[in-house]
Structures are given as C-alpha cells and as structure tokens.
C-alpha positions as CSV (number, residue, x, y, z in Angstrom):
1,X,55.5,256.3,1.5
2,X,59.2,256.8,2.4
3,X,61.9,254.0,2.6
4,X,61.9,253.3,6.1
5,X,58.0,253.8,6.2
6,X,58.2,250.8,3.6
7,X,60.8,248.7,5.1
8,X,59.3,249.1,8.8
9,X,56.3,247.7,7.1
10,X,58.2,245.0,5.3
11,X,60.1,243.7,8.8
12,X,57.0,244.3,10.7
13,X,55.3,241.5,8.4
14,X,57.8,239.4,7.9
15,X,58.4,239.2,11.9
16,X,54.8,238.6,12.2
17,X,54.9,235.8,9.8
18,X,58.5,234.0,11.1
19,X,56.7,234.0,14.4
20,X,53.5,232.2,13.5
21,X,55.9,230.0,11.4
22,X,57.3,229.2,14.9
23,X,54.5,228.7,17.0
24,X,53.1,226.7,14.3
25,X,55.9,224.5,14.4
26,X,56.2,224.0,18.2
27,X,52.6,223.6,18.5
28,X,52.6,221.0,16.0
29,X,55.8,219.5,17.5
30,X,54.3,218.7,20.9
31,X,50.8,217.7,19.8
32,X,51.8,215.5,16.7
33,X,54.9,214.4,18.5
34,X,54.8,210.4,17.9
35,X,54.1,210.3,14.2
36,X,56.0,213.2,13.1
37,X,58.9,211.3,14.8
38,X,57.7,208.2,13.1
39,X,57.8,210.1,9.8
40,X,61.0,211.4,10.0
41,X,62.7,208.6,11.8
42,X,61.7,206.6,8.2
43,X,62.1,209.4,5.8
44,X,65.8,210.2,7.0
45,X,66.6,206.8,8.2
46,X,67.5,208.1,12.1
47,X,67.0,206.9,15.7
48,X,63.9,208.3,17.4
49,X,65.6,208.6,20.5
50,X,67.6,211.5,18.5
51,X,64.8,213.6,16.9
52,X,63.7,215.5,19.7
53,X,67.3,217.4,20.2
54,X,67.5,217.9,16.2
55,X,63.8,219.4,16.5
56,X,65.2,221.8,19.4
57,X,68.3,222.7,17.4
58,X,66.0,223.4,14.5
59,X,63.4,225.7,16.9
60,X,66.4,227.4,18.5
61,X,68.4,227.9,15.2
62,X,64.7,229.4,13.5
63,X,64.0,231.5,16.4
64,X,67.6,233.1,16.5
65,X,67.0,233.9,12.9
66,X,64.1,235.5,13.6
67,X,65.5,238.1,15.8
68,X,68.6,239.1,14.2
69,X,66.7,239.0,10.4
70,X,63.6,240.7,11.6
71,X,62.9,241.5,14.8
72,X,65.9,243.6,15.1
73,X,66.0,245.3,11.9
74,X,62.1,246.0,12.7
75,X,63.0,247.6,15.9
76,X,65.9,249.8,14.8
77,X,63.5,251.1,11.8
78,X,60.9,251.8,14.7
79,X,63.6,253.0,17.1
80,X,64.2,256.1,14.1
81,X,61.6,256.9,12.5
C-alpha cells in the first residue's frame, strides 16, 4: 500500500468517525435537551437561557473542523489518486 493509498484510508475514517461524532451529538442535543442543560447549567455554573447558543457554537465550530481536517484532505487525496 502506497502513501496516499494509506492516508486516503486514514481521512476516509477519520471523516466517517467526526461525522458520527456529530450526529451523535446533535441527536443527543435535541432529544436530551432539558437535562443536559440542567447538567451543564450546574456543572459550569451558567444561565440556561444561554446554553443553547454555546451548544450551536460548539456544533458549528466541530463541523467546520471536520471539513477543513478531513473532509477536505480526504477529497484532495481522492481527487489524485
């Protein structure tokens, strides 16, 4: 197996795995929504009314992450080999 044969792979995988991280998250976020906001409201000592724009700041921030530090590198790799 060459380089970019391996690191295609590796991207591939790690994009696959950042994404399910993601949905994960969101899907937990609006099911679970009242006691995770419970949780953290008392764990970090903050307003409830706040948490939901901190959670959408932490989803977009993740999901911005995920393209530029492995969807894209996956997609050059693919683009030339």
């Amino acid at each position: 197996m060459n380089e970019i044969e391996f690191f295609t792979i590796f991207f591939g995988w790690c994009s696959v795995i950042n994404i399910s991280l993601l949905v994960l998250s969101t899907i937990s976020l609006i099911l679970m929504r009242e006691p995770i906001l419970r949780i953290h409201s008392k764990l970090f000592k903050l307003d409830q009314s706040s948490l939901p724009a901190i959670y959408f700041q932490y989803l977009a921030g993740y999901k911005i992450a995920i393209l530029i530090f492995n969807l894209v590198p996956y997609i050059a790799l693919k683009v030339i080999n």
